[in-house]
N, C-alpha and C positions, 0 to 999 in steps of 0.2 A: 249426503256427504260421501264423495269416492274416494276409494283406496286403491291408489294403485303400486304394484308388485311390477318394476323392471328385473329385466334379467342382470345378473350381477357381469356385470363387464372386465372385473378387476383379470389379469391372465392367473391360470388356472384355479379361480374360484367355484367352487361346487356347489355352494349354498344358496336357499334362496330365501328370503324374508319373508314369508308366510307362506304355512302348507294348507293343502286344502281340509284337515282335521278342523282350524280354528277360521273355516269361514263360514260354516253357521253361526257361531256367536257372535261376527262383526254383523253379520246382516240381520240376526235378532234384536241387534240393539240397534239398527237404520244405517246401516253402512252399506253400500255398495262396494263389491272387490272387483278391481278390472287387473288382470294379468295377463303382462307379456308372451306371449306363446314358445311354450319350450322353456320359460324362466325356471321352473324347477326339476325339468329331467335328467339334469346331472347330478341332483340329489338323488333321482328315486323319486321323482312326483310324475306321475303323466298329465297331459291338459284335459284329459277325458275325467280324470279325477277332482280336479279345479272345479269343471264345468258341470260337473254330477253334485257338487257340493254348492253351486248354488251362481260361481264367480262369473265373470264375464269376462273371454277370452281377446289379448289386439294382439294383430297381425306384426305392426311396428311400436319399436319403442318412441317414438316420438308420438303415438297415439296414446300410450298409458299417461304422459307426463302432461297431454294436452286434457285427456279426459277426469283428472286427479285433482281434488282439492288439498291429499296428505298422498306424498311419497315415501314408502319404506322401502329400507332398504338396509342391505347388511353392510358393504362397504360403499359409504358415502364420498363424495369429493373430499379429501382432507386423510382419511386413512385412505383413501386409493389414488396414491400417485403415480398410478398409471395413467388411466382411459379417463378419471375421476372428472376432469376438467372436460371432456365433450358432454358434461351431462350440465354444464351452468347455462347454456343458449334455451335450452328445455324448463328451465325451473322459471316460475314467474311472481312477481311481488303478490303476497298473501297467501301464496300457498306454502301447503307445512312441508317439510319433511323430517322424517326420525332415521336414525342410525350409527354407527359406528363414523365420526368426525374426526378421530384424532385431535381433539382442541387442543391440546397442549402441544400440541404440532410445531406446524411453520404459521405464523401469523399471515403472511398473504394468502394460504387457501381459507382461511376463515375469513378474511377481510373479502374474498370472490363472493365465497358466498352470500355476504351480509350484503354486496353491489347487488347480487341477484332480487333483492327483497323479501327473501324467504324465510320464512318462520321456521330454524333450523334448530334442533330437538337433537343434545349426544349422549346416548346411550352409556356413555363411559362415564359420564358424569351424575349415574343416578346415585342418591342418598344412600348412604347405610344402615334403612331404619328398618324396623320394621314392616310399616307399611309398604316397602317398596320391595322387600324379597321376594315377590312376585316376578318383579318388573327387572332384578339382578340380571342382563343377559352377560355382562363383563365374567360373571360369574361362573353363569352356564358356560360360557367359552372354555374358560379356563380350567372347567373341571374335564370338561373332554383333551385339554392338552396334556394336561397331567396324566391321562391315563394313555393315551398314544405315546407319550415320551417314554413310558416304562415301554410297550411292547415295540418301540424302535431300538431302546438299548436293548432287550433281549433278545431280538434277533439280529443287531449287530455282534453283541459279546458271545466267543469263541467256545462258552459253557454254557450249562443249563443254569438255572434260575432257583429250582425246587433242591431239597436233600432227597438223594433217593440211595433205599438198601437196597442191590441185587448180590446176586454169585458171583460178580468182580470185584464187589467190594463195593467200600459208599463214598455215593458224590457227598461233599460238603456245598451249603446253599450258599449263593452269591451274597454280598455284601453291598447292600446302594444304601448310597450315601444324596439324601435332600439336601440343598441347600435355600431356603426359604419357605416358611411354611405356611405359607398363603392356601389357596383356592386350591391353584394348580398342585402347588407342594403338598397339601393332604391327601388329596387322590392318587398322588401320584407314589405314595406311603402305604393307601390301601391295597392299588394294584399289585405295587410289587409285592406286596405282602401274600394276595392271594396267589399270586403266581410261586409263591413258596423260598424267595428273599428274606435276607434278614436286611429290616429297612431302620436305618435309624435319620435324625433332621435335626437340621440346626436352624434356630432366627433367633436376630438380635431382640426382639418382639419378646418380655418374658410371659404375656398372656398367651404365646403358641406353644408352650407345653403342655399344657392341658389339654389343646385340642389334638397336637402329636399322640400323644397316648393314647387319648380316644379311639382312635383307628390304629391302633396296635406298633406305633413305632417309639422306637429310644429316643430321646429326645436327648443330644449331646451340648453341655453346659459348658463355657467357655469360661476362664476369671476373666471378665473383660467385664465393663460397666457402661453401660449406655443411661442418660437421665431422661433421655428424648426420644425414644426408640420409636411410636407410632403416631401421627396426626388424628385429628377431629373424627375423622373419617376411618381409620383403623388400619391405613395402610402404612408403611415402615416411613421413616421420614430421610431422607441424604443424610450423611454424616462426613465428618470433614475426614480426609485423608490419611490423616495421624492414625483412625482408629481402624479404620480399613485396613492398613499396612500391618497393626496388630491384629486387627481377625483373621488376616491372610495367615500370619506368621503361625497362628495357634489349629488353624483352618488345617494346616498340611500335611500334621499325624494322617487325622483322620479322613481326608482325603487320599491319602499313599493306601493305606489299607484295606482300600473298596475299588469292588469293581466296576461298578457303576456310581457315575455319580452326576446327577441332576438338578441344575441349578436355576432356580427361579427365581429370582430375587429382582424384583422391580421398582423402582421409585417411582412413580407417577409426573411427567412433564420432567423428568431429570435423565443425565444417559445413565446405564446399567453400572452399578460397581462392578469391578475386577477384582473377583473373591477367589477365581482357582489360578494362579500363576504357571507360566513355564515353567517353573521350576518344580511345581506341585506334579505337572504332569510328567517331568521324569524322574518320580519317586514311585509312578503306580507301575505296576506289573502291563506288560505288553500284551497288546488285546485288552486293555479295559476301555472303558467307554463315558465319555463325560456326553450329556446331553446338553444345551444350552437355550432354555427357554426364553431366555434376555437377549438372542441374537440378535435381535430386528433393531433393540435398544443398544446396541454396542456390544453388549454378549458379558458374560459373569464371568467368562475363559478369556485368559489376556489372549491366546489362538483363534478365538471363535470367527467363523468367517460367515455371514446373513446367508443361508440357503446352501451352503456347502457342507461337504465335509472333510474337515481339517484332520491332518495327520501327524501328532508330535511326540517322537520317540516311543514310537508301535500302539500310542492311543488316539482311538479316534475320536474328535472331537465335532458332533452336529450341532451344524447349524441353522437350526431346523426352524422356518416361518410358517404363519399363516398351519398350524396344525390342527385347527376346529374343520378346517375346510375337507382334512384329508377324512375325516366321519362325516359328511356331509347330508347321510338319511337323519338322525338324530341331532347335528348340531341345528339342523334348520328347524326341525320339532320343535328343542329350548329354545333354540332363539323367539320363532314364531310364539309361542305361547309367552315370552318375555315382552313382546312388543306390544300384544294382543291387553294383554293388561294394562299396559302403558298408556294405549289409544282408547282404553274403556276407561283410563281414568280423567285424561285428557278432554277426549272430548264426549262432553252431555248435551244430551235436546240438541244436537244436531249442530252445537255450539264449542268452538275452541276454548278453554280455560286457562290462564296464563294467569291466576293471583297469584301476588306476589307471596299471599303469606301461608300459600302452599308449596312446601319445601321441596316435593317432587319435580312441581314445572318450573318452579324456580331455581333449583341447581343445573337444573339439563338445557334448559332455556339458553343457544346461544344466538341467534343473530334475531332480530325483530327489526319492521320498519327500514332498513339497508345499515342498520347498526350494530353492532359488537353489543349486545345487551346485559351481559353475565359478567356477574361483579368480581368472579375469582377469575375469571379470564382476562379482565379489563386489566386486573391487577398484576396478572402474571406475565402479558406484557409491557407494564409501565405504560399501560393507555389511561389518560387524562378518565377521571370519573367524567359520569354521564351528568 
């Protein structure tokens, strides 16, 4: 059984889908790694190191995708709507591939792929169980965004971070303000915290103050009442407009008050609410700094612009994509080690596993046979069951 590791095509992607640390334990357990040449040196891998650890190095990408029974891959066709699409003439019926899909996506890149015949495996879509907190790479992402998002606003905002007493007198410590306290949002609580912020967070979620505390933030309590706040799955569920326009209106104290303030607040296959308003932003002091982790999905800042940075009444607002990429020695560590576990649960004796009544391959399970195979998927676009 070969693994093959393409170089990541997406434009300025750094990462690459397996380092050479975890390929002794794919080939202890009968896996063959064949990798692209050069696929991990903008992480920090050299090929001398691949090939010390055991891998077997090709010249062209179209040699990894011929010599490969499973493709990994960090951004697959479906989240790379770039380059994504010269990689479907390379994939061929029965071969696997795992990675970042974007399935909540556009239905015609997953419908490409499904024409392809490939056995396509999204990593966004693994379980919330136990058993699979190995295999979380949504997770591992998102904990490295959260902690970049903090040292991007602090070297945006026009003060320091920390309280410090000198012989001029003392700084008071910055004020950041989370908005979501997911993955991203707790880290991104711990960081500022270490960096010597006073970090406080809000989510509609009332199981997230406990974890806010945890890692030392405030956790600020809204009179608002949600009956429906989290899905099956733990992540926050849409809410209709009504109540959004209330969280906004309660949101903008404590938003004016802070100098940083970082919004992560995702629905999953929904666009991003608009939790910091124009209006919010000319209540904060000039030079403060809103980060926006939601850009890519529309952005949580009604200013937010995907990959810029927006400027509204002396606050800058980023709009910052793709941020696991910009730590790229490390994100491709978790990542690799996320998929590694994935592929060792996947496949045994040399053999693909796809029971249904293993919840792992059967949440991530999207295309089989040139079909749409994934029953939350079938359903989320009003596709006829199978």
């Amino acid at each position: 059984m070969v693994i093959g590791v393409p170089r990541e095509s997406f434009p300025g992607e750094r990462r690459v889908a397996l380092v050479p640390a975890v390929v002794p334990t794919l080939t202890k357990a009968g896996f063959q790694v064949v990798v692209e040449s050069g696929a991990g040196l903008a992480a920090g891998y050299l090929d001398t190191e691949y090939a010390a650890k055991g891998a077997q190095l090709a010249a062209a990408r179209a040699e990894v995708f011929r010599l490969a029974d499973v493709i990994v891959q960090v951004l697959c066709h479906g989240s790379n709507d770039r380059t994504g699409q010269a990689d479907l003439p390379l994939l061929r019926a029965g071969q696997a591939l795992a990675g970042f899909l974007r399935p909540l996506g556009q239905l015609e890149t997953i419908q490409q792929l499904a024409a392809t015949g490939v056995t396509a495996f999204s990593i966004e879509l693994m379980p919330r169980i136990t058993r699979a907190q190995s295999m979380d790479a949504l997770s591992s992402m998102a904990t490295i965004c959260g902690y970049k998002a903090v040292l991007l606003a602090a070297d945006k905002l026009p003060r320091m971070f920390p309280m410090l007493t000198t012989a001029a007198g003392t700084i008071t410590p910055a004020r950041v303000f989370i908005i979501g306290a997911g993955v991203a949002g707790l880290q991104a609580i711990a960081t500022a915290r270490r960096l010597g912020a006073v970090a406080s967070a809000y989510d509609m979620r009332p199981a997230a103050k406990e974890q806010v505390l945890s890692v030392g933030g405030r956790f600020v309590e809204l009179p608002i009442q949600v009956a429906d706040a989290q899905d099956a799955r733990g992540y926050a569920k849409a809410q209709d407009d009504t109540f959004y326009k209330r969280q906004a209106e309660l949101l903008g104290d404590q938003v004016a008050q802070s100098d940083v303030v970082i919004a992560a607040a995702v629905v999953p296959g929904k666009k991003s609410p608009v939790l910091v308003t124009r209006e919010m932003l000319h209540r904060m002091a000039p030079g403060s700094v809103v980060v926006d982790l939601a850009a890519e999905r529309g952005g949580n800042c009604e200013v937010t612009r995907a990959g810029e940075v927006a400027e509204e009444h002396g606050v800058a607002v980023l709009g910052s994509i793709n941020l696991a990429s910009t730590v790229p020695y490390h994100a491709s560590q978790l990542y690799a080690r996320n998929v590694t576990a994935f592929l060792l649960h996947l496949f045994r004796d040399g053999k693909l596993h796809t029971d249904a009544d293993d919840e792992i391959a059967r949440e991530t399970l999207v295309t089989e046979g040139g079909e749409i195979v994934n029953p939350r998927l079938r359903e989320f676009f009003a596709l006829p069951a199978l």
